[in-house]
BAKEDREN-584927 format. One record per residue: residue number from 1; x, y, z of N, C-alpha, C, O in turn. Coordinates in steps of 0.2 Angstrom, whole numbers, plus 2048, in hexadecimal, padded with zeros to 3 digits. Each point is the difference from the previous one (the first is absolute). Example, Ala and Ser with C-alpha at 12.3 -4.5 7.8 and 13.67 -1.06 7.14 Angstrom:
<atoms>
   resi   n.X   n.Y   n.Z   ca.X   ca.Y   ca.Z   c.X   c.Y   c.Z   o.X   o.Y   o.Z
      1   842   7E4   827    7FC    806    800   804   806   800   805   7FF   803
      2   7F9   806   7F9    804    806    801   7FC   805   803   803   806   801
</atoms>
This chain:
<atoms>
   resi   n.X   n.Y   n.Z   ca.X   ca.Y   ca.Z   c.X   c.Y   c.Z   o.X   o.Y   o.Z
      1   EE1   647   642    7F9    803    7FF   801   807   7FC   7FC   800   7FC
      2   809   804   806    800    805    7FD   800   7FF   7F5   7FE   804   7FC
      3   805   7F6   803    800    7FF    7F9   7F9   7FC   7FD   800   7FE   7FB
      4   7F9   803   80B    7FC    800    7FB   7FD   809   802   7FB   803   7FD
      5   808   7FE   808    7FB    80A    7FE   804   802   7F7   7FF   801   7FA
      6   805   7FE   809    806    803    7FA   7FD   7FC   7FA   7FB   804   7FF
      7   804   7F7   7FF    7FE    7FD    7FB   7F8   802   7FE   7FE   802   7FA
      8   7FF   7FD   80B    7F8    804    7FF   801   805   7FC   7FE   801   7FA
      9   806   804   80A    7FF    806    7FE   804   803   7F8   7FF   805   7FD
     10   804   7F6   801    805    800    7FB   7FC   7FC   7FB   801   803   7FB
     11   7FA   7F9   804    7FB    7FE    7FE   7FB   806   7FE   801   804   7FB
     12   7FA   7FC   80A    7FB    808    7FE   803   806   7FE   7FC   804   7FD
     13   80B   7FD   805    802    805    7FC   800   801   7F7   7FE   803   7FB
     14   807   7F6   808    801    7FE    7F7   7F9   7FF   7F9   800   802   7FA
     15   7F9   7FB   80A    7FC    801    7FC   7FC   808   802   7FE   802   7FB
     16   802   801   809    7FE    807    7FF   804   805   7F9   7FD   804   7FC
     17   80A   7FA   807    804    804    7FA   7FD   7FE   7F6   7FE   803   7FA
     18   803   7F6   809    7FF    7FD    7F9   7F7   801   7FF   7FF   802   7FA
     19   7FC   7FD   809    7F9    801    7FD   7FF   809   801   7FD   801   7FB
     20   804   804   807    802    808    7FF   7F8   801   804   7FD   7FB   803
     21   801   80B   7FD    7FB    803    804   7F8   801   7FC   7FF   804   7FC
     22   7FD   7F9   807    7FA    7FE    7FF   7FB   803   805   803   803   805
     23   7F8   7FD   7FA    7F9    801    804   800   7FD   808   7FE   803   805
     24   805   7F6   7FB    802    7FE    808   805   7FB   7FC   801   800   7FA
     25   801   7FB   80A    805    7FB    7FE   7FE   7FB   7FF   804   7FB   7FE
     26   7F4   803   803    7FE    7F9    7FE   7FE   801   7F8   7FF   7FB   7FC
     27   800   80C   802    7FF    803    7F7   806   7FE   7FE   801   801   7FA
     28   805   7FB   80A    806    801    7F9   801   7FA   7FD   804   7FF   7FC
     29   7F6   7FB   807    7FD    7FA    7FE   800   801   7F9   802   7FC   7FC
     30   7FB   80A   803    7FB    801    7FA   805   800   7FB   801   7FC   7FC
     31   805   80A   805    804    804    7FE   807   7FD   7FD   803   802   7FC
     32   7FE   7F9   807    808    7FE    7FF   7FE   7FB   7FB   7FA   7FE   801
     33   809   801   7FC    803    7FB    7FA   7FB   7F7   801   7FC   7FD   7FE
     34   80A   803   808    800    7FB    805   7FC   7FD   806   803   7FE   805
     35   7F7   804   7FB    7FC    801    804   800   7FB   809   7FD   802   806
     36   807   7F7   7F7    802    7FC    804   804   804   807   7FF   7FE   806
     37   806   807   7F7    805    802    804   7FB   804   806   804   803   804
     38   7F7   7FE   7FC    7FF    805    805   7FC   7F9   806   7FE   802   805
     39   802   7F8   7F8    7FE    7FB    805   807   7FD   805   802   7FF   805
     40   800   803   7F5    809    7FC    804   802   804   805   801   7FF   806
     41   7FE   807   7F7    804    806    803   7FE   801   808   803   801   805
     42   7F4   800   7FA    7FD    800    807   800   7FB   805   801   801   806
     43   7FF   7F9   7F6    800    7F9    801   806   7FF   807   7FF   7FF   806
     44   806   803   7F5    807    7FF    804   800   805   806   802   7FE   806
     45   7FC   808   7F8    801    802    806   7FD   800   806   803   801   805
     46   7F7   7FE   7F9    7FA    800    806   802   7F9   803   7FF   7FF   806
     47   805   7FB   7F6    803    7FB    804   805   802   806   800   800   806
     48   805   803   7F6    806    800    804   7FE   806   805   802   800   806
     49   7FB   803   7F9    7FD    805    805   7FC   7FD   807   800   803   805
     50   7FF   7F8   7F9    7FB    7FB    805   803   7FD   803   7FE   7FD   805
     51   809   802   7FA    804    7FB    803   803   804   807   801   7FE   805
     52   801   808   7F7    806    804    804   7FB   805   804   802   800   805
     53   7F6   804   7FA    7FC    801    803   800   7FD   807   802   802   806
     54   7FC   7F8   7F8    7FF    7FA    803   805   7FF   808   7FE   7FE   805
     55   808   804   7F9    806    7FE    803   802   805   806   803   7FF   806
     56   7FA   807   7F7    802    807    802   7FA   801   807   801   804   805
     57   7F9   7F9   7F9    7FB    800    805   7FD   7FC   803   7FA   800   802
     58   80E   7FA   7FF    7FF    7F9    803   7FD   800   808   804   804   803
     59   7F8   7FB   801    7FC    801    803   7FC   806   804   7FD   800   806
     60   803   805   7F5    7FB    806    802   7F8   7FE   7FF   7FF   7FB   7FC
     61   7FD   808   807    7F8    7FC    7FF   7FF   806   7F8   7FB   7FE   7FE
     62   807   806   7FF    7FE    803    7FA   802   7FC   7FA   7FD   802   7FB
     63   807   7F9   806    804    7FB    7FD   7FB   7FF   7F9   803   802   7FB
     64   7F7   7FD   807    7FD    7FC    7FA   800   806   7FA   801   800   7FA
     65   7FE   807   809    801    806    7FB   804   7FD   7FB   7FD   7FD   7FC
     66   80A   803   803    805    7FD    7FC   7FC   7F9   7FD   801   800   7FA
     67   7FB   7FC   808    7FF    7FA    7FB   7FB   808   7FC   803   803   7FC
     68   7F8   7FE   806    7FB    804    7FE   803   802   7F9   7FF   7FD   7FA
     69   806   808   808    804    807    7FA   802   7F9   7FA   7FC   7FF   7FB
     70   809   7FE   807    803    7FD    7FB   7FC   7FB   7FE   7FE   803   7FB
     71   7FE   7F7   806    7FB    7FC    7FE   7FA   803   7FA   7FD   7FE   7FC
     72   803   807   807    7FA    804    7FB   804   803   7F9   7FE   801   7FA
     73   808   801   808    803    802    7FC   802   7FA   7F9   7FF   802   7FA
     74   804   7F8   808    7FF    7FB    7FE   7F6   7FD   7FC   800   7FE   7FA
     75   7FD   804   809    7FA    7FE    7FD   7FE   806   7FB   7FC   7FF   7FB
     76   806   807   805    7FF    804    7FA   805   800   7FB   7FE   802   7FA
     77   80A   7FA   808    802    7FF    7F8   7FD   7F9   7FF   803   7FE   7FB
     78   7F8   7FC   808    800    7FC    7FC   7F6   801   7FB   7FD   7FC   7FC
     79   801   80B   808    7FA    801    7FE   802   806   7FD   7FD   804   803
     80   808   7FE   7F6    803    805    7FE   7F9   803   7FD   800   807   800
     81   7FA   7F6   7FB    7FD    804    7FC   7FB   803   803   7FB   7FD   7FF
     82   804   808   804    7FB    802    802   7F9   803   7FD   7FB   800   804
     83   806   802   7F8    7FB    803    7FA   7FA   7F7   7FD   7FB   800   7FD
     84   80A   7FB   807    7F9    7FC    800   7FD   7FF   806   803   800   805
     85   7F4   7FF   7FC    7FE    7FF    803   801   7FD   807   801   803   805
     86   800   7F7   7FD    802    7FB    804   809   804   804   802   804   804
     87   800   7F9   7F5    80A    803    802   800   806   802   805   801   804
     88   7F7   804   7FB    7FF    808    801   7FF   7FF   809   803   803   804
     89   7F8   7F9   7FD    7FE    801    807   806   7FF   804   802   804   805
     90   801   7F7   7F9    806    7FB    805   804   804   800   804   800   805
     91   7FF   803   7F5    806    805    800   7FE   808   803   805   803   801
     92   7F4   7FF   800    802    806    803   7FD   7FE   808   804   804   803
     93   7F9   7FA   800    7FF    7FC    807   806   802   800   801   806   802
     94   806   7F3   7FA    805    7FD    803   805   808   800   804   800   805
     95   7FD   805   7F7    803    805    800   7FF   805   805   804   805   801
     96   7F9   7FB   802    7FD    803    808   800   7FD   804   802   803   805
     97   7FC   7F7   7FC    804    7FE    807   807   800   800   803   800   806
     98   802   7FE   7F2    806    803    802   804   805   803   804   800   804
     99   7F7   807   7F8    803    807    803   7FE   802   806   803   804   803
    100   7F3   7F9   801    800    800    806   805   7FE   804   804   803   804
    101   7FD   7F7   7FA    804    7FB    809   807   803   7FF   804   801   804
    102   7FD   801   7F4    809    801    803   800   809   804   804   801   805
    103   7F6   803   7F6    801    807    806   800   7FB   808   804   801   805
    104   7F6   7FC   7FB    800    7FD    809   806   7FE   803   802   801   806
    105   801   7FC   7F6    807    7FB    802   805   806   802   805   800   804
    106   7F9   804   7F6    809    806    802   7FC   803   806   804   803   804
    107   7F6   7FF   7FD    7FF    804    806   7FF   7FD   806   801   803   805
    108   7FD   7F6   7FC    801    7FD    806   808   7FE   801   802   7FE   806
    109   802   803   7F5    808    7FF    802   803   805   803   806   800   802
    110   7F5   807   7FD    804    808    802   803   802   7FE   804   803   803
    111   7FB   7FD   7F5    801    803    7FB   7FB   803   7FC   801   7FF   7FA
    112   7FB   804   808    7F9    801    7FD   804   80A   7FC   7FD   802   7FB
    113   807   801   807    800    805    7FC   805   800   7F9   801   805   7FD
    114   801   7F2   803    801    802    7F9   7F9   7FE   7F8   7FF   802   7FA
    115   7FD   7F8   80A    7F9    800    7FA   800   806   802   7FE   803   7FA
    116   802   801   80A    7FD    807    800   803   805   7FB   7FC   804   7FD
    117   809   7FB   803    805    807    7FC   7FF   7FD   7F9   7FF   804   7FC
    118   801   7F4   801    802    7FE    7FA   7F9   801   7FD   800   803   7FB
    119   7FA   7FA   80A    7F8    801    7FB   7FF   807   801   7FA   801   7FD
    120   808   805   806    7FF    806    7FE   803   804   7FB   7FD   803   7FC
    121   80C   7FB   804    800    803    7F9   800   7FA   7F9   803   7FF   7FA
    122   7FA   7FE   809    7FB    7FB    7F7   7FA   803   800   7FC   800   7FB
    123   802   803   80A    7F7    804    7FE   802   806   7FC   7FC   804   7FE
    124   80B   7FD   801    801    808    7FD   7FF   800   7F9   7FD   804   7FD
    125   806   7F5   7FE    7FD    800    7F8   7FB   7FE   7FF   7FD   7FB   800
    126   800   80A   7FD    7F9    800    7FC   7FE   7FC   7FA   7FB   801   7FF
    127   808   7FC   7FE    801    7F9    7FC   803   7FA   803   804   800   805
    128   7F8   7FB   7FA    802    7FA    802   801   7FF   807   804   7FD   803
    129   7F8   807   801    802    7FF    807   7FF   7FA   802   805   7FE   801
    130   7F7   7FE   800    7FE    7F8    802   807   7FE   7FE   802   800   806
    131   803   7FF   7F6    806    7FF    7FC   804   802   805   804   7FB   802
    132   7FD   80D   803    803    801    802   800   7FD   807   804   7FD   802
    133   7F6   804   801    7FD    7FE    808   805   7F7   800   803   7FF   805
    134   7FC   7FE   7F6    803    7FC    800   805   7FE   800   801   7FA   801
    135   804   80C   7FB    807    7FF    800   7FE   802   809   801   7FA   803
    136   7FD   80B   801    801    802    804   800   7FA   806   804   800   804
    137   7F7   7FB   7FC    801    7FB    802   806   7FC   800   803   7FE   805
    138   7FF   801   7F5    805    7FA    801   807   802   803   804   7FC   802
    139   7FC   80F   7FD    806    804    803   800   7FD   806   804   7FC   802
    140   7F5   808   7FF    801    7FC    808   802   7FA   804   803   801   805
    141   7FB   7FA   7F9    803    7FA    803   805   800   7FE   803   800   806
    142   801   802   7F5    807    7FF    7FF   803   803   804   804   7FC   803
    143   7FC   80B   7FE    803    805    803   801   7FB   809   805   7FD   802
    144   7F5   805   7FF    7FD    7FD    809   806   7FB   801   804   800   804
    145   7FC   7F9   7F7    804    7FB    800   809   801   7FF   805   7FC   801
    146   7FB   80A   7FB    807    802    800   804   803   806   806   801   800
    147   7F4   803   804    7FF    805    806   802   7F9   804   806   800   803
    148   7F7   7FB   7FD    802    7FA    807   805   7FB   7FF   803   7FD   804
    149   7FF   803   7F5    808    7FD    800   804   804   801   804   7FE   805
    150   7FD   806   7FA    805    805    802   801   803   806   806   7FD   802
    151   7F8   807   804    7FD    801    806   7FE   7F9   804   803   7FF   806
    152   7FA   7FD   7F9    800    7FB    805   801   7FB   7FF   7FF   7FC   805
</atoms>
């Protein structure tokens, strides 16, 4: 299990590095070369996140938070364009119920002061904040999940 966090995360990084810093991270659609890679990249991760999520929250009643975060995640890299009308709708819904349910999921786990600490200092840049609030998300599940292999 731990070689799909690791993997996830080795992923999203990898295309973060490589597509570089934009307006929010669904703009790097626009921007990269290769515009596919930001389907794979989320694609995969929002999968393998779903798996080990999943795993991690094997019978808690907030369980369904984890399909919520990663499944939505999943339907904004495959509804990447958002600037069209239809795909726009489905990719920003699905981009907020991702960052809804996962603040929910890290704070029904009792973890709530790290979305806390990560989405406060992403409200600190004044350019591309959506961009950051976002990295700010994905900190946090990382972190949270790196906090419960280790300690427990």
């Amino acid at each position: 299990m731990t070689a799909l966090l690791i993997t996830s995360f080795v992923i999203l990084l990898s295309y973060i590095i490589y597509a570089g810093v934009a307006e929010s991270l669904s703009a790097t659609y626009y921007k990269v070369k290769k515009p596919y890679l930001f389907q794979i990249a989320l694609g995969l991760t929002g999968f393998l996140m779903m798996i080990y999520l999943l795993d991690v929250t094997a019978g808690k009643w907030y369980q369904f938070l984890s399909f919520f975060a990663t499944s939505s995640l999943i339907f904004v890299a495959f509804a990447p364009d958002y600037r069209q009308m239809l795909e726009g709708k489905v990719h920003t819904v699905n981009a907020y119920v991702s960052a809804v349910s996962s603040v929910l999921l890290l704070a029904l786990m009792g973890f709530w002061f790290i979305p806390a600490i990560t989405l406060t200092l992403a409200m600190k840049p004044v350019n591309n904040r959506t961009y950051w609030l976002e990295m700010g998300c994905f900190s946090a599940i990382y972190i949270t999940l790196l906090i419960l292999k280790i300690w427990y």
